[in-house]
Biopython code that builds the backbone (N, CA, C, O; Angstrom):
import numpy as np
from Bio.PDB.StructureBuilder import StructureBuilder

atoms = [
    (1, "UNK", "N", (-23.347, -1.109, -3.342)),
    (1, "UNK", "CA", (-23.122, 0.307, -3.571)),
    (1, "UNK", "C", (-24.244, 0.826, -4.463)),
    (1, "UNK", "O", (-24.757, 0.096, -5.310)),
    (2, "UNK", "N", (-24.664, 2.228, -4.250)),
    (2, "UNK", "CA", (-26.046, 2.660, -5.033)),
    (2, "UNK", "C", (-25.223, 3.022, -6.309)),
    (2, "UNK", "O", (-23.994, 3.093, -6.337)),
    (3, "UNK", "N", (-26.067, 3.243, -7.362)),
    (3, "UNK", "CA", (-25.751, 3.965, -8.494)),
    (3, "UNK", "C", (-25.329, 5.393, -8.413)),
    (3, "UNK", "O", (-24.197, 5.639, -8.827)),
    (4, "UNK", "N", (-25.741, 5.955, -8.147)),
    (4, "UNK", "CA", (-25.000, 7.234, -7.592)),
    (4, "UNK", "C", (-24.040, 7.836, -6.927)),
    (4, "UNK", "O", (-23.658, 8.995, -7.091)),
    (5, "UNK", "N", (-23.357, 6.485, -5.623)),
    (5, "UNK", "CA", (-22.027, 6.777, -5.797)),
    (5, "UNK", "C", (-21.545, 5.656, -6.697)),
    (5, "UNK", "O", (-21.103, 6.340, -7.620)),
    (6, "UNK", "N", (-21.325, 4.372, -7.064)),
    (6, "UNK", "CA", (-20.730, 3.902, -8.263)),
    (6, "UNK", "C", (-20.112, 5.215, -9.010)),
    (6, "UNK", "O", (-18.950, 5.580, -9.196)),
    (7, "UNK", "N", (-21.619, 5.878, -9.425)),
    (7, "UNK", "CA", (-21.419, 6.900, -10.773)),
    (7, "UNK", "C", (-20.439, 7.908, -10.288)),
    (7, "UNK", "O", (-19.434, 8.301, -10.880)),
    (8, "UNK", "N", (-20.971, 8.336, -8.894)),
    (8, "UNK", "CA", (-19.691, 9.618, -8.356)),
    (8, "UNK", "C", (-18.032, 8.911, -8.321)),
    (8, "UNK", "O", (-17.083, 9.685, -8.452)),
    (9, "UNK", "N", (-17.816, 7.628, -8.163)),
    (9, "UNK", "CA", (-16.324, 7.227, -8.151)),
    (9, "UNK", "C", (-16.219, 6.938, -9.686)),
    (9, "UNK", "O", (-15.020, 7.074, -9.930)),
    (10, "UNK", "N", (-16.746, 6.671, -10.622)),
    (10, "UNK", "CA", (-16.483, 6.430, -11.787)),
    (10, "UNK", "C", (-15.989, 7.604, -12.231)),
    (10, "UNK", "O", (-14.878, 7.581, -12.759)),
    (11, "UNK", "N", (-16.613, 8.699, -12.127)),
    (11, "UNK", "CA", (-16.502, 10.427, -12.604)),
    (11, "UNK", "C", (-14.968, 10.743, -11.961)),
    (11, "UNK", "O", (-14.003, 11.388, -12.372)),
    (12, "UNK", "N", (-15.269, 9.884, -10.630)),
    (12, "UNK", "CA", (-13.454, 10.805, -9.771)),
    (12, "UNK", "C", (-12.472, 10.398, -10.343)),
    (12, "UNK", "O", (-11.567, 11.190, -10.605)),
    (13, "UNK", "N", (-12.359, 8.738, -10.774)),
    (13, "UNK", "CA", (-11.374, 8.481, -11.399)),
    (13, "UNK", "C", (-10.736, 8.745, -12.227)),
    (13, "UNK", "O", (-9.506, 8.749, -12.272)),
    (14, "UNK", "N", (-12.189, 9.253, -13.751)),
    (14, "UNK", "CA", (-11.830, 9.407, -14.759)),
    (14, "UNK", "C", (-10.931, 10.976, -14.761)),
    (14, "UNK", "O", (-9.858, 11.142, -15.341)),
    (15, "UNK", "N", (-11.714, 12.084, -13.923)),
    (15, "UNK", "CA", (-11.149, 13.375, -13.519)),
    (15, "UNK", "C", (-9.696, 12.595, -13.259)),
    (15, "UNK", "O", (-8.924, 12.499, -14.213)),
    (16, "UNK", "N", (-9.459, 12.234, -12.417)),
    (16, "UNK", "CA", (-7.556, 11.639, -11.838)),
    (16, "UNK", "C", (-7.057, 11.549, -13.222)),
    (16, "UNK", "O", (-6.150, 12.263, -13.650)),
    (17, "UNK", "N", (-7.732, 10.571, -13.973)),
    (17, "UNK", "CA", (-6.851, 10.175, -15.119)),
    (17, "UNK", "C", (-6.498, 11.586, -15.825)),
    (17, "UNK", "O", (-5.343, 11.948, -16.051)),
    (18, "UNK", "N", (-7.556, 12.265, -16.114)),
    (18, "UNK", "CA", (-7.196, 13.508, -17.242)),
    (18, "UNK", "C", (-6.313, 14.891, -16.397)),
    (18, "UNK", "O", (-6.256, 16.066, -16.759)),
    (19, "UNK", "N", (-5.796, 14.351, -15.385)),
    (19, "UNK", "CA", (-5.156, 15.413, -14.435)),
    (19, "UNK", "C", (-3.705, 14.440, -14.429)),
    (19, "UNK", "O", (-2.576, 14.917, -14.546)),
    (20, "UNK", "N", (-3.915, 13.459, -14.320)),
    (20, "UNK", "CA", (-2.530, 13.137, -14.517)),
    (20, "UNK", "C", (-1.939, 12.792, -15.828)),
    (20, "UNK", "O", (-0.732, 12.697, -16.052)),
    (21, "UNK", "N", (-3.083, 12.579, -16.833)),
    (21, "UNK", "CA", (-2.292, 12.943, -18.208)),
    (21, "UNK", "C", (-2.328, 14.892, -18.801)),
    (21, "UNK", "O", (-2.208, 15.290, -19.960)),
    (22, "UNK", "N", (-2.493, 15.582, -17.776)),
    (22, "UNK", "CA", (-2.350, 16.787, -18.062)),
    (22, "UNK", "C", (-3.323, 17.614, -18.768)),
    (22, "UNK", "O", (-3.144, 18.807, -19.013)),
    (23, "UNK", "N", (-4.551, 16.819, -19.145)),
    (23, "UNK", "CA", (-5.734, 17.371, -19.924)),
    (23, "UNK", "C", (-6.361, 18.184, -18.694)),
    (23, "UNK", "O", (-7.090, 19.069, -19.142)),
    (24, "UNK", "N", (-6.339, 18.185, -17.880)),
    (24, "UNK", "CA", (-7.303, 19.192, -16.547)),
    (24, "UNK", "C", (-6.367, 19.494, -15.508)),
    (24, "UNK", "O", (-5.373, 18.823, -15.230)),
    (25, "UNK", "N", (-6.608, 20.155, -15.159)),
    (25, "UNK", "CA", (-6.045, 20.961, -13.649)),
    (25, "UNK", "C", (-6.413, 20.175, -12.446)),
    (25, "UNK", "O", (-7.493, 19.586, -12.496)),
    (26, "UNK", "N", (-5.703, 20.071, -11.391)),
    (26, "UNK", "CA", (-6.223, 19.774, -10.066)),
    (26, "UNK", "C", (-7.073, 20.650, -8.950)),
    (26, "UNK", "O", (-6.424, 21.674, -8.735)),
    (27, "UNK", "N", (-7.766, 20.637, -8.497)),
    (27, "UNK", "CA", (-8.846, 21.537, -8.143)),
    (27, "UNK", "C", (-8.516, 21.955, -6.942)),
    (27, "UNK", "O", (-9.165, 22.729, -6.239)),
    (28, "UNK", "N", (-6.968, 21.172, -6.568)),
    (28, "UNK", "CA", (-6.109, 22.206, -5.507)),
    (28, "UNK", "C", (-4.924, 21.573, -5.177)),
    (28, "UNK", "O", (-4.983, 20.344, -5.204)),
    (29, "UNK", "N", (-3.865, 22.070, -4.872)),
    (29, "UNK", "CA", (-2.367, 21.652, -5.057)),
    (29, "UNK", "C", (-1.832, 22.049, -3.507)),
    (29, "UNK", "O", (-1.928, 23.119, -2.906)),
    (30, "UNK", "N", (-1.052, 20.388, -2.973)),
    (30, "UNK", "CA", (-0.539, 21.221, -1.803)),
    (30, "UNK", "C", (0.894, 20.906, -1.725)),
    (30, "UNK", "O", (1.287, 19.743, -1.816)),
    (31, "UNK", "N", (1.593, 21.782, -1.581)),
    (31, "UNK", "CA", (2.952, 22.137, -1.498)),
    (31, "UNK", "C", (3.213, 22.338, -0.271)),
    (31, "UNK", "O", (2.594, 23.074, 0.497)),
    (32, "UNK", "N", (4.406, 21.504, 0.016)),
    (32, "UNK", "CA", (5.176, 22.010, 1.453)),
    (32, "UNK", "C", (6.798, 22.442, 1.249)),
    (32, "UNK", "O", (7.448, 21.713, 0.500)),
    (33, "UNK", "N", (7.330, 23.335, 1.738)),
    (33, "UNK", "CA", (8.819, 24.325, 1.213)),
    (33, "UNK", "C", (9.273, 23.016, 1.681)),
    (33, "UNK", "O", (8.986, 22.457, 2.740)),
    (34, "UNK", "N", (9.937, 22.661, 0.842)),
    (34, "UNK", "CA", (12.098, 22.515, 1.367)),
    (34, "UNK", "C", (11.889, 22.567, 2.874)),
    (34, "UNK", "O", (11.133, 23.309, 3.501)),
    (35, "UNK", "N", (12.831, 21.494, 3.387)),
    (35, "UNK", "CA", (13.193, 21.898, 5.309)),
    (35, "UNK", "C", (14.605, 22.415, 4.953)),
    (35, "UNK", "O", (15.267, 21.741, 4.164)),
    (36, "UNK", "N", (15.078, 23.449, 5.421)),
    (36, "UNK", "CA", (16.037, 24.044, 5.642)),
    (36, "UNK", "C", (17.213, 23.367, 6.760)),
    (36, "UNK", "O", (17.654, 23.743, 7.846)),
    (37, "UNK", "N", (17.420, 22.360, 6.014)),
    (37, "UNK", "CA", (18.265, 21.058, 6.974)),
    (37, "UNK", "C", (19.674, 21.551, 7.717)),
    (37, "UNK", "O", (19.842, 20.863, 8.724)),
    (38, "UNK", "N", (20.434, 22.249, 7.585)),
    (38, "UNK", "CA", (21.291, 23.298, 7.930)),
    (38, "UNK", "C", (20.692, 24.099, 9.131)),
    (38, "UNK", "O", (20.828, 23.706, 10.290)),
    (39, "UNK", "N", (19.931, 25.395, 8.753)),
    (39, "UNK", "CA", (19.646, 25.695, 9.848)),
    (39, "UNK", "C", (18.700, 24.743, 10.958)),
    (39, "UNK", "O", (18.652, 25.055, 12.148)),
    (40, "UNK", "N", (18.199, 23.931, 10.585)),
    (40, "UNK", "CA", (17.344, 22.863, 11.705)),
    (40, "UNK", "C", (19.146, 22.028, 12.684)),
    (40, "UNK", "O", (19.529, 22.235, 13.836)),
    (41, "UNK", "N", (19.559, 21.457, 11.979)),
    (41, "UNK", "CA", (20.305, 20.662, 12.743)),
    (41, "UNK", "C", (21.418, 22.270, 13.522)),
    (41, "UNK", "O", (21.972, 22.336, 14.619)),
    (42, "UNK", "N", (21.372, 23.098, 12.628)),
    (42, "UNK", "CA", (22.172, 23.922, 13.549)),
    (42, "UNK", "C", (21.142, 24.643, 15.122)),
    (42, "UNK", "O", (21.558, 24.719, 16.278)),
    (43, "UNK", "N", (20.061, 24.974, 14.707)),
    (43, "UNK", "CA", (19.143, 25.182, 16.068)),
    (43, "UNK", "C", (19.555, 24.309, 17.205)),
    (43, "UNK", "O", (19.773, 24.798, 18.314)),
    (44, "UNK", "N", (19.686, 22.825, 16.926)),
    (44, "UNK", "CA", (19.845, 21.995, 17.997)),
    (44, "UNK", "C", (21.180, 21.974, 18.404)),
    (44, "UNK", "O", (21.519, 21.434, 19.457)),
    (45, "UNK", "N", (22.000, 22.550, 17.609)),
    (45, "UNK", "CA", (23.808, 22.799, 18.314)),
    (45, "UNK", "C", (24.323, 21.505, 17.744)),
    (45, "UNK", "O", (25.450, 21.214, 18.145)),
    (46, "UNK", "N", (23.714, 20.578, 16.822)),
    (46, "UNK", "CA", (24.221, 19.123, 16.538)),
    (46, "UNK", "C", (25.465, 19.852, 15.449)),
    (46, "UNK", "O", (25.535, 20.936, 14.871)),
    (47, "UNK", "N", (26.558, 18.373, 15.543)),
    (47, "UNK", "CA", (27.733, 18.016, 14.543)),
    (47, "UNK", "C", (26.540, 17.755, 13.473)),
    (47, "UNK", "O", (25.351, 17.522, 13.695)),
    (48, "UNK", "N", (27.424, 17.900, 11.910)),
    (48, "UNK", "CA", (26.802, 17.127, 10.891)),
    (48, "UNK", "C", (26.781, 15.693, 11.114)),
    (48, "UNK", "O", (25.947, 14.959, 10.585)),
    (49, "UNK", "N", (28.107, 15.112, 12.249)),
    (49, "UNK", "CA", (27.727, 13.828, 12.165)),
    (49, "UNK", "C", (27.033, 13.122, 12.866)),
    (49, "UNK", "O", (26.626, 11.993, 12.590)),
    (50, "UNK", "N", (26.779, 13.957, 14.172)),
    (50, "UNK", "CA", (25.642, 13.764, 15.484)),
    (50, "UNK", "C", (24.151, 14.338, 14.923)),
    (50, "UNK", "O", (23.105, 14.460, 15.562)),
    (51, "UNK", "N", (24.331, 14.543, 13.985)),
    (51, "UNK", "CA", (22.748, 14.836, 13.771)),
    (51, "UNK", "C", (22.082, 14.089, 12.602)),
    (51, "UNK", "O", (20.925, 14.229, 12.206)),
    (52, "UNK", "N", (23.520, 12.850, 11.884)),
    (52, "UNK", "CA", (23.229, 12.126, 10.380)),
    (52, "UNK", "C", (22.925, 11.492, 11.135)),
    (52, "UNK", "O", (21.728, 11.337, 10.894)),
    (53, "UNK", "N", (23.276, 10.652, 12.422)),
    (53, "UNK", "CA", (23.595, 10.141, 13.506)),
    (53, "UNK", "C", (21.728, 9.693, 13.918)),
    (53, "UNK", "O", (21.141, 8.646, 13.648)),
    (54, "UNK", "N", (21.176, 10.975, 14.664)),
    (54, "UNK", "CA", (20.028, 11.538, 14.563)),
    (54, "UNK", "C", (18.814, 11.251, 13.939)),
    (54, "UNK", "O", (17.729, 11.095, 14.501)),
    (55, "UNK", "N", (19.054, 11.191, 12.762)),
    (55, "UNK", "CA", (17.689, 11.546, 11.616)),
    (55, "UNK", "C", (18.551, 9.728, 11.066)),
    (55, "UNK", "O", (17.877, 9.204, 10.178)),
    (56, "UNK", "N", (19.537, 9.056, 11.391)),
    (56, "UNK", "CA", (19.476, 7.788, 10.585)),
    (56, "UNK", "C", (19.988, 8.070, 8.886)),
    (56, "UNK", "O", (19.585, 7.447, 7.904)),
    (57, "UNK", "N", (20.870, 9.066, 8.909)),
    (57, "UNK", "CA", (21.440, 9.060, 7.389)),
    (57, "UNK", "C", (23.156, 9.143, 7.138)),
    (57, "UNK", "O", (23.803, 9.924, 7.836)),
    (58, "UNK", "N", (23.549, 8.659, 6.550)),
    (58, "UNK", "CA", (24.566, 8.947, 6.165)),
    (58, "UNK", "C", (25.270, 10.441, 6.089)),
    (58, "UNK", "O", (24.509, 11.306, 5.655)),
    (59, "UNK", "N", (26.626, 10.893, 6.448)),
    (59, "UNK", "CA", (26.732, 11.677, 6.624)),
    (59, "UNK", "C", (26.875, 12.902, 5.416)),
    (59, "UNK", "O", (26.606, 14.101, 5.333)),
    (60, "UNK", "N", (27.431, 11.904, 4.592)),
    (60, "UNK", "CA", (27.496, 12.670, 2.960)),
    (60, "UNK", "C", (26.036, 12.940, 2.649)),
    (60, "UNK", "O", (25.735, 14.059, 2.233)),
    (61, "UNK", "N", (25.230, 12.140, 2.791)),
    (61, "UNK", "CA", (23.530, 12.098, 2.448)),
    (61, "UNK", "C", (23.328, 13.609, 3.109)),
    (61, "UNK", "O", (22.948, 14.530, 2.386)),
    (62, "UNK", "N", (23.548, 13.776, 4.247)),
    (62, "UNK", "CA", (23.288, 15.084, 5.026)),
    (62, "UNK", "C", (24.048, 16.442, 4.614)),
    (62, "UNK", "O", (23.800, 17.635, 4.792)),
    (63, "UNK", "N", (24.948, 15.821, 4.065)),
    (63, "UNK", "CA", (25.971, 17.034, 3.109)),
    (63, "UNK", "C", (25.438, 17.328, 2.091)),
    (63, "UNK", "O", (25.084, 18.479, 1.837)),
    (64, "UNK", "N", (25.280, 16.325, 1.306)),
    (64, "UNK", "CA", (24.451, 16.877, -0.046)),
    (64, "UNK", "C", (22.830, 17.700, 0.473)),
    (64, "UNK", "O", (22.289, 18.409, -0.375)),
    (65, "UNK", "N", (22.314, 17.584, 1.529)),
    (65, "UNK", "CA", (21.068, 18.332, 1.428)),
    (65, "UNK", "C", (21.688, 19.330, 1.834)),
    (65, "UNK", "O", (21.377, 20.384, 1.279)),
    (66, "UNK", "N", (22.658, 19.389, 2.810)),
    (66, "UNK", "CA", (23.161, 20.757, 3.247)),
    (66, "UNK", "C", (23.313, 21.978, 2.188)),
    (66, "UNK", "O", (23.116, 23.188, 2.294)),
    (67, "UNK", "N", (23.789, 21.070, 1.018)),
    (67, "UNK", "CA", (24.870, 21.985, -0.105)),
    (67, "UNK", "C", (23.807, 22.401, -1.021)),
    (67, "UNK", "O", (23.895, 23.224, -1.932)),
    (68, "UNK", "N", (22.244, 21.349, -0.455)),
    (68, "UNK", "CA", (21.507, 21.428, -1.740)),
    (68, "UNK", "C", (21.702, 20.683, -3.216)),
    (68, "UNK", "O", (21.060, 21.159, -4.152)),
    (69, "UNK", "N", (22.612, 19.465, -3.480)),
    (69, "UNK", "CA", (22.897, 18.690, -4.456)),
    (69, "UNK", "C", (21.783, 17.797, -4.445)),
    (69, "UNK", "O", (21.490, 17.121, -5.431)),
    (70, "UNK", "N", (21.008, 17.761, -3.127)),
    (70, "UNK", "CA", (20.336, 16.755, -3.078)),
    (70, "UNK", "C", (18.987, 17.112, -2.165)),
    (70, "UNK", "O", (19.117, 18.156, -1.524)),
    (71, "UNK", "N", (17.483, 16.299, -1.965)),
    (71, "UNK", "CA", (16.712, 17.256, -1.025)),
    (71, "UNK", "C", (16.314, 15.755, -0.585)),
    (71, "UNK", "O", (16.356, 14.772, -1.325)),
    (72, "UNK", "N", (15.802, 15.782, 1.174)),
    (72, "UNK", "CA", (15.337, 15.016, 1.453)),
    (72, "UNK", "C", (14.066, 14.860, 1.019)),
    (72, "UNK", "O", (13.368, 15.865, 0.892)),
    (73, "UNK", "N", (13.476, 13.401, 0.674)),
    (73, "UNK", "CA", (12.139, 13.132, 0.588)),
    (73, "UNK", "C", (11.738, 12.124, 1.713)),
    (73, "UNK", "O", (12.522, 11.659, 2.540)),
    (74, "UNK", "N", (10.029, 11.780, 1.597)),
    (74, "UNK", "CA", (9.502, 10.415, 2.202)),
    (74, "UNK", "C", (9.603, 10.893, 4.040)),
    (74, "UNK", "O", (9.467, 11.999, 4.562)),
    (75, "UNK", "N", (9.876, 9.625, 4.614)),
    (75, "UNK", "CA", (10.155, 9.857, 6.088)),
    (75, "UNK", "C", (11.218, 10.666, 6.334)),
    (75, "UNK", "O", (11.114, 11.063, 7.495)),
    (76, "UNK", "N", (12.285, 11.149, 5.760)),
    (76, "UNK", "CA", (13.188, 12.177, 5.839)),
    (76, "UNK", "C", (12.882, 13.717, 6.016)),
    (76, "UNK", "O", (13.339, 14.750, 6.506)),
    (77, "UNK", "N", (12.029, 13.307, 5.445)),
    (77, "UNK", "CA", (11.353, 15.118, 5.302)),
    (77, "UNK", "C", (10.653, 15.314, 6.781)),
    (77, "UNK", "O", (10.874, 16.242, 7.558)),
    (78, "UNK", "N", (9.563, 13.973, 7.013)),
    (78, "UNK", "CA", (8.823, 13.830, 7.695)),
    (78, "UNK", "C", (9.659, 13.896, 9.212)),
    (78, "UNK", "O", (9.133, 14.550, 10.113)),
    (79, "UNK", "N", (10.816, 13.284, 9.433)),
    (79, "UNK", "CA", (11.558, 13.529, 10.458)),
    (79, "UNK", "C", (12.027, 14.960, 10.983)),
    (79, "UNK", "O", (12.040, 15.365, 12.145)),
    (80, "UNK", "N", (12.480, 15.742, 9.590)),
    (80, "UNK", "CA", (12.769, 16.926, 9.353)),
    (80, "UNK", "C", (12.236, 17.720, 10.134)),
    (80, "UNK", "O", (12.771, 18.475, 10.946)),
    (81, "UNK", "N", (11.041, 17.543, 9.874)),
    (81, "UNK", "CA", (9.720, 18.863, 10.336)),
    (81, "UNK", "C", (9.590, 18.458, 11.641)),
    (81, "UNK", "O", (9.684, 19.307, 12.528)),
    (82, "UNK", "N", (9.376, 17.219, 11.930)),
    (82, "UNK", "CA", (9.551, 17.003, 13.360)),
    (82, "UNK", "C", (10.726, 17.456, 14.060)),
    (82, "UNK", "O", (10.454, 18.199, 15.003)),
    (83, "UNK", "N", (11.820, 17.255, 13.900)),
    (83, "UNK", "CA", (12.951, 17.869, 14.805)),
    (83, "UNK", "C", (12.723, 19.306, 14.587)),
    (83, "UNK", "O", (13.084, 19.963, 15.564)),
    (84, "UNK", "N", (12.109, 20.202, 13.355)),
    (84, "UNK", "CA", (11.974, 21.299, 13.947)),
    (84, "UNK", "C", (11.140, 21.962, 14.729)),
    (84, "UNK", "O", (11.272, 23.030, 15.326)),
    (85, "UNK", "N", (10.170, 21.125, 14.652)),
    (85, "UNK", "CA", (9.010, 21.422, 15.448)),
    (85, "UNK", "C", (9.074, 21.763, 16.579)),
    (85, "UNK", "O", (8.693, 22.838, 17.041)),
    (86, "UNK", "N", (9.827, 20.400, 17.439)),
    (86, "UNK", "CA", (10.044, 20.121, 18.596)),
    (86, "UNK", "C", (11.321, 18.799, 18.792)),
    (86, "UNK", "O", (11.133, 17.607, 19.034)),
    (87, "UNK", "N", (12.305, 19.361, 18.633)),
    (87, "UNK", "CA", (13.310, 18.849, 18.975)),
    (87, "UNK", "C", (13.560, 17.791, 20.170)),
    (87, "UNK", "O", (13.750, 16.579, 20.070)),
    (88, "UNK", "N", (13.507, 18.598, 21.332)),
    (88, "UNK", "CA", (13.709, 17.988, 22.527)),
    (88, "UNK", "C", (12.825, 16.883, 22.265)),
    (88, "UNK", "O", (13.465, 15.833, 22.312)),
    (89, "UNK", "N", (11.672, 16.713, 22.021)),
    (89, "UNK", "CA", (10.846, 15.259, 22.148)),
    (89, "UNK", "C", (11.452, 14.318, 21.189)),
    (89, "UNK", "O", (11.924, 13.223, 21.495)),
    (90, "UNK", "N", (11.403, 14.830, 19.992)),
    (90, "UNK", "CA", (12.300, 13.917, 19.068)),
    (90, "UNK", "C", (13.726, 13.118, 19.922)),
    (90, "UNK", "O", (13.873, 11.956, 20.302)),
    (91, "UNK", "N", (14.709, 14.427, 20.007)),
    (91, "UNK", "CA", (15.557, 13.767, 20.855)),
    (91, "UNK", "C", (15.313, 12.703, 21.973)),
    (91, "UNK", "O", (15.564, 11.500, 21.910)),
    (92, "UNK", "N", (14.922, 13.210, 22.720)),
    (92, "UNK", "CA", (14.460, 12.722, 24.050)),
    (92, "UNK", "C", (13.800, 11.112, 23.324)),
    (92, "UNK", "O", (14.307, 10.098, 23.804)),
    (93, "UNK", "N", (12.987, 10.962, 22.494)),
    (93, "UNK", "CA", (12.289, 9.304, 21.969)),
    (93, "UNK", "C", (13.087, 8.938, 21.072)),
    (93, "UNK", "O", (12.479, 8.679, 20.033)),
    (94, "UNK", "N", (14.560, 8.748, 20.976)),
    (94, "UNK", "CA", (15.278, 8.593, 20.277)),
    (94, "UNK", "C", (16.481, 7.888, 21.137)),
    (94, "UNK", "O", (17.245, 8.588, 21.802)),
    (95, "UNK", "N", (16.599, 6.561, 21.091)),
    (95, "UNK", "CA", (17.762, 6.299, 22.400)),
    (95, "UNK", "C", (19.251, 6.874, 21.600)),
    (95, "UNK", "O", (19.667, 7.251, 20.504)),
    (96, "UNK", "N", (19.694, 6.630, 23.041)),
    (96, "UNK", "CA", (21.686, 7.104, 22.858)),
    (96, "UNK", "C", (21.231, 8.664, 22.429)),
    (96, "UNK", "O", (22.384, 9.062, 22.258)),
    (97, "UNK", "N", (20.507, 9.702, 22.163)),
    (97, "UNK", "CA", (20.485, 11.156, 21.744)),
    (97, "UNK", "C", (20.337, 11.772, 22.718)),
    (97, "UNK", "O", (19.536, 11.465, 23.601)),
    (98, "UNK", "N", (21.599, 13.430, 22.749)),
    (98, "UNK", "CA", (20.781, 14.032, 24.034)),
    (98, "UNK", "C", (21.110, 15.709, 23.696)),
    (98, "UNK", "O", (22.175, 15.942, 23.124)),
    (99, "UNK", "N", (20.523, 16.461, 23.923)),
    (99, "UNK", "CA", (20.283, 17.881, 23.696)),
    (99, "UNK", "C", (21.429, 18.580, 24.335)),
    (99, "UNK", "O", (21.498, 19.808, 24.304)),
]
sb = StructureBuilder()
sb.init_structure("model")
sb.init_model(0)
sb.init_chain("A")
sb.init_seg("    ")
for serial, (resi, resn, name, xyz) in enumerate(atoms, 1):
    if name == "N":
        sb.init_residue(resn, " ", resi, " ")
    sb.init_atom(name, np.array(xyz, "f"), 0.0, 1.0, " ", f" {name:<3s}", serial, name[0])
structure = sb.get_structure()
């Protein structure tokens, strides 16, 4: 590796460190809303329990995001956005599921 990037990853790191101990700002922040888990599973006409069923969660798990006690994260979210995206494919690559 040349000295110059060495030196450019030495500089990035140290920037990370003073951004995650709060001494600097991040030089851009990305945020994605809440999935609105309620109206998504209601678009598709699913039960709360045909659609915990669905996404692979427990049905209380799906209640609490419903009620908002609780928010999906990780691949949950990531499933989320997919069934709203495009449902039918989700469904459809999903055995035993059907629209």
């Amino acid at each position: 590796m040349k000295n110059d990037h060495f030196n450019e990853l030495i500089a990035s790191i140290k920037e990370a460190g003073k951004i995650q101990r709060g001494e600097a700002e991040a030089s851009r922040l990305h945020e994605f809303p809440e999935p609105d888990v309620k109206a998504i599973r209601k678009s598709i006409g699913f039960s709360q329990v045909k659609f915990a069923a669905l996404i692979g969660v427990n049905v209380r798990t799906l209640q609490n995001w419903e009620q908002g006690h609780r928010h999906p994260t990780g691949p949950a979210k990531v499933l989320l956005r997919l069934v709203q995206a495009d449902p039918h494919s989700v469904v459809k690559n999903l055995p035993g599921c059907y629209l």
